[in-house]
C-alpha positions in Angstrom: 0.0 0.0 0.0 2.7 2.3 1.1 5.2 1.7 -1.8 2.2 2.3 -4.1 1.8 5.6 -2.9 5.5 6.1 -3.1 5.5 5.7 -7.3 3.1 8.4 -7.9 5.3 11.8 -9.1 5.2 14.7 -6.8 3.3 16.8 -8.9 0.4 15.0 -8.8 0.6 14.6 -4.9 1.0 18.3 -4.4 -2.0 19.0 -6.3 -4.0 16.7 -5.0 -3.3 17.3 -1.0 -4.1 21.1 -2.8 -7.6 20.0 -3.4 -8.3 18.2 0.2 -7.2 21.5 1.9 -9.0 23.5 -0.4 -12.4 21.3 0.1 -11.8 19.7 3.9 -15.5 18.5 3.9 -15.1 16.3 1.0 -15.1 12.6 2.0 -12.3 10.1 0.3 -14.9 8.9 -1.7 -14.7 12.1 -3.4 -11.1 12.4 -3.1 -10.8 9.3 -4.9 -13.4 9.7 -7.8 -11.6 12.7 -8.6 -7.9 11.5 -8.4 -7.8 7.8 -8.4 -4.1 7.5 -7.4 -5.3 8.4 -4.0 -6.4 5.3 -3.0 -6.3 5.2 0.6 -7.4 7.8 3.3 -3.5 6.6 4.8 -1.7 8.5 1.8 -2.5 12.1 2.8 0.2 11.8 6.0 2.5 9.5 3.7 2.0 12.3 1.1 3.0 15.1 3.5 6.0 14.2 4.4 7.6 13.0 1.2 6.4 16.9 -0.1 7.8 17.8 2.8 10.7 15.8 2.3 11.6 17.1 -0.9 10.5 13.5 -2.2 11.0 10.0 -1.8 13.9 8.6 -0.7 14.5 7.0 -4.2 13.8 10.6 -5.9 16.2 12.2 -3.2 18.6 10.0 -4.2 18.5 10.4 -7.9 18.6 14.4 -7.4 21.8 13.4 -5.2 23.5 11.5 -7.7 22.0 14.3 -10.8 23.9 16.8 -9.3 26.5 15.0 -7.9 27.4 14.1 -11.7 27.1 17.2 -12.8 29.4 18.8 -10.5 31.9 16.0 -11.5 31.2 16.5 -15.6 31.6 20.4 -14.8 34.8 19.9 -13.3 36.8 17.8 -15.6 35.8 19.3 -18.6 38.0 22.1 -17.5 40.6 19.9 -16.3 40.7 20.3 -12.4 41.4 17.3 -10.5 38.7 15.5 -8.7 38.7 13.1 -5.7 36.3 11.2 -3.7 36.2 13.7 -0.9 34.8 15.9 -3.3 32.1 13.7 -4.7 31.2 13.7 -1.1 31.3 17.4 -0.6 29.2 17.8 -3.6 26.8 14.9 -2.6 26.1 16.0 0.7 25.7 19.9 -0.2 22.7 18.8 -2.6 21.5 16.6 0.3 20.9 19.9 2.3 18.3 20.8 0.4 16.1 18.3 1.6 15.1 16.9 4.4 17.1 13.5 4.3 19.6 13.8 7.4 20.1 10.3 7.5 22.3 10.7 4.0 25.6 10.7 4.7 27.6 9.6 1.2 29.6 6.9 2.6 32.6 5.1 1.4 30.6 2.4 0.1 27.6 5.4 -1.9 30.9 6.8 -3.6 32.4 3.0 -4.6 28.5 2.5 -6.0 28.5 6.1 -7.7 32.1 5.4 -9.5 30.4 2.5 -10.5 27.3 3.3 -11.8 28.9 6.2 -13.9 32.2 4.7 -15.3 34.4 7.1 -12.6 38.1 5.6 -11.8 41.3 6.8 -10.8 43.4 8.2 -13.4 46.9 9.2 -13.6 47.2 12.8 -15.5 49.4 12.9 -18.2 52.0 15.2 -18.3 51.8 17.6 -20.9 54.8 18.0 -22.6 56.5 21.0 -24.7 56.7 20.1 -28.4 60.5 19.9 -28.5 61.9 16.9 -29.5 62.1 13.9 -27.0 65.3 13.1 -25.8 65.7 9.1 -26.7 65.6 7.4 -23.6 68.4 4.8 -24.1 70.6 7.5 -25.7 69.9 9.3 -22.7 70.8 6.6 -20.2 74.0 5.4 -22.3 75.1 9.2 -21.8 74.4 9.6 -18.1 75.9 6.1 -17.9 79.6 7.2 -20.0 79.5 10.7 -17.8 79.5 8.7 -14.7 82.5 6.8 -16.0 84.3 9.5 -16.7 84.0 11.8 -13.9 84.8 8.5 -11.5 88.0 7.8 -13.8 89.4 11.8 -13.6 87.9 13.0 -9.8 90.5 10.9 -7.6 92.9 13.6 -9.6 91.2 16.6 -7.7 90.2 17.7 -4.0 86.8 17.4 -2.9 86.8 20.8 -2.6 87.6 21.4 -6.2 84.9 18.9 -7.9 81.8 20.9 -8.7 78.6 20.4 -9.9 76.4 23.0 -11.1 72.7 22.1 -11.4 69.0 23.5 -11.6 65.9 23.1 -10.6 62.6 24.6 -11.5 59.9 26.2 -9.0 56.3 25.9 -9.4 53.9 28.9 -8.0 51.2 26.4 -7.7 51.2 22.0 -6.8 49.4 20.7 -8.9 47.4 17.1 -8.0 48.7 14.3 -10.5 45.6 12.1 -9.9 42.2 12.9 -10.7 38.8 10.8 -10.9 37.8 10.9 -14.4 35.6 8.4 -17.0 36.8 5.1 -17.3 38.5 4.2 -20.9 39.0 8.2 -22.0 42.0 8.5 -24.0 44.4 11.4 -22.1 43.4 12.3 -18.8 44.1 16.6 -18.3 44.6 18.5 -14.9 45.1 22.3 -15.0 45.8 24.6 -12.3 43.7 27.6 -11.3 46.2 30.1 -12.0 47.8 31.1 -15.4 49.1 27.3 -17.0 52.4 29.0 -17.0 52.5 29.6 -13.4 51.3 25.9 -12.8 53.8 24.2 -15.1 57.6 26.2 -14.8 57.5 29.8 -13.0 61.1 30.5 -12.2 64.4 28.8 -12.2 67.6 28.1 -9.6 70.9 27.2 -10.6 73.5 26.7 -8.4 77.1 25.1 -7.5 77.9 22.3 -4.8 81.3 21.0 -4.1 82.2 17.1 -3.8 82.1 17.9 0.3 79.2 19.4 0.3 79.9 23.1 0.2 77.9 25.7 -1.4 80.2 27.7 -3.9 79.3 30.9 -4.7 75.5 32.8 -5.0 72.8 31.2 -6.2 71.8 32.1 -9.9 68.2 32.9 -9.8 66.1 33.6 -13.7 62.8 34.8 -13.1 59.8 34.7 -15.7 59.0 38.3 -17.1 57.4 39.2 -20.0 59.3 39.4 -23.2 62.2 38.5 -20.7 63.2 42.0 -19.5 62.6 43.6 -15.9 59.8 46.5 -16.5 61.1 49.5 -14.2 59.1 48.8 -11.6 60.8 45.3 -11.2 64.1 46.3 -11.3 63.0 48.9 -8.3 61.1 46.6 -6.2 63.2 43.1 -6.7 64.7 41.8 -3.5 68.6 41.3 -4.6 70.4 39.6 -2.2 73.8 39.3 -1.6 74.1 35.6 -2.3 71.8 35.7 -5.5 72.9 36.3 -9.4 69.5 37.8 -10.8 68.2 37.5 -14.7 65.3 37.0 -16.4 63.8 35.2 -19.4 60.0 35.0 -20.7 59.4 31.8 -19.7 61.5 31.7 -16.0 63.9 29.0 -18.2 67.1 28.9 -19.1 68.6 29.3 -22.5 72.0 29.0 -23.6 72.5 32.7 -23.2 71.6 32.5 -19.3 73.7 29.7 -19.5 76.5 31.4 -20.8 75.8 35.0 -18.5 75.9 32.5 -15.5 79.5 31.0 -16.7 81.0 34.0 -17.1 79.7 35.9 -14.2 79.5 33.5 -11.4 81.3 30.2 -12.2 84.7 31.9 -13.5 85.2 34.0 -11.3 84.7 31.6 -8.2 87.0 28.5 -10.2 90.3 28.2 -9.6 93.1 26.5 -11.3 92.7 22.7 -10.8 89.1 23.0 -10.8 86.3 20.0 -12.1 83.2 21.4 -12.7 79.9 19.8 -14.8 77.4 22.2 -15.6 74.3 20.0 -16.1 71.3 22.9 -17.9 
């Protein structure tokens, strides 16, 4: 009787409980000649509260999973990354607008959800630049000879005179490398949610370590400015520090130029005779 009542849309609920409080005299004989899904004087208080409710149970649920969906399709068609605590943010937020407290989206409603709609967990691709790929067992055989080399010729020097010059490349923003996404899709994308060049490469560190450990020299620091020049503002407000070689370039990479600026302002000057140094760039 009850799960009769609970198949009937909403609509025609509403409008009928709209006719019982407009005519309270009217027996259910009347009631029911004139809307024959009402079939038992028991459905009026079963009919409140689902209205009430926002529903049935089975509705709320599809208008949970509806916009939970949605939230999710939103979100990777731009590229941000997407978890399962966020399928239970969005999940929950919707369940707020009925009344439906006892929804909670467990672990085992997001396993179902994932599911239902073809959702796993993907590793993003890294997008790469369209220079040309560096072979990878070219590149190993290389590292592999350097190694061979620098172990043959270092016994030669001090530990204080082998150097190594190196960089490393700082991000304004982390970006998450997983992401929920469909199941099967080709190339899985993540973006940032500040400029893509900040979220990729934003500036650029290059600096010189001894064999013991020491730190030779300031640092060599390249920023990212457009057209890759300091605007006058820049060169007024820029922190330069003592212990800090500053440039710039347009992309807050270096090129052989910066290389080249970096050789002869810092790594000369600081080498002495009897000096090993590999500048890795």
């Amino acid at each position: 009787m009850v799960q009769d009542a609970v198949k009937i849309p909403l609509v025609k609920k509403q409008k009928t409980l709209d006719y019982i409080a407009k005519y309270p005299g009217r027996g259910f004989a009347s009631i029911h000649h004139n809307f024959p899904a009402f079939k038992y004087p028991s459905y009026k208080k079963v009919w409140e509260d689902q209205i009430k409710a926002g529903g049935t149970e089975e509705e709320i649920l599809a208008e949970i999973e509806k916009f939970t969906y949605a939230q999710f399709k939103d979100a990777r068609t731009l590229c941000k990354p997407v978890h399962d605590v966020d399928l239970q943010r969005w999940a929950v937020q919707k369940s707020l607008d009925f009344e439906y407290k006892r929804f909670k989206a467990s672990t085992k409603w997001i396993q179902n959800f994932k599911r239902r709609n073809g959702i796993v967990s993907r590793k993003i691709q890294k997008v790469v630049s369209a220079r040309e790929v560096t072979d990878e067992k070219l590149l190993k055989k290389e590292a592999e000879d350097f190694r061979h080399t620098v172990q043959n010729i270092s016994p030669n020097y001090s530990q204080t005179m082998v150097w190594n010059s190196d960089q490393v490349g700082f991000n304004y923003e982390i970006i998450d490398n997983r992401t929920l996404s469909w199941k099967g899709e080709k190339r899985t994308f993540g973006c940032g949610f500040s400029p893509k060049n900040k979220a990729s490469h934003s500036y650029t560190v290059q600096y010189v370590i001894s064999m013991d450990g020491s730190i030779i020299g300031p640092a060599y620091v390249c920023l990212q400015e457009l057209g890759g020049k300091m605007g006058t503002k820049v060169q007024q407000n820029v922190f330069l520090a003592p212990n800090l070689l500053v440039s710039c370039s347009s992309s807050g990479k270096l090129t052989k130029s910066h290389v080249k600026y970096y050789v002869n302002k810092m790594l000369m000057p600081a080498a002495q005779e009897g000096t090993l140094c590999y500048v890795n760039r």
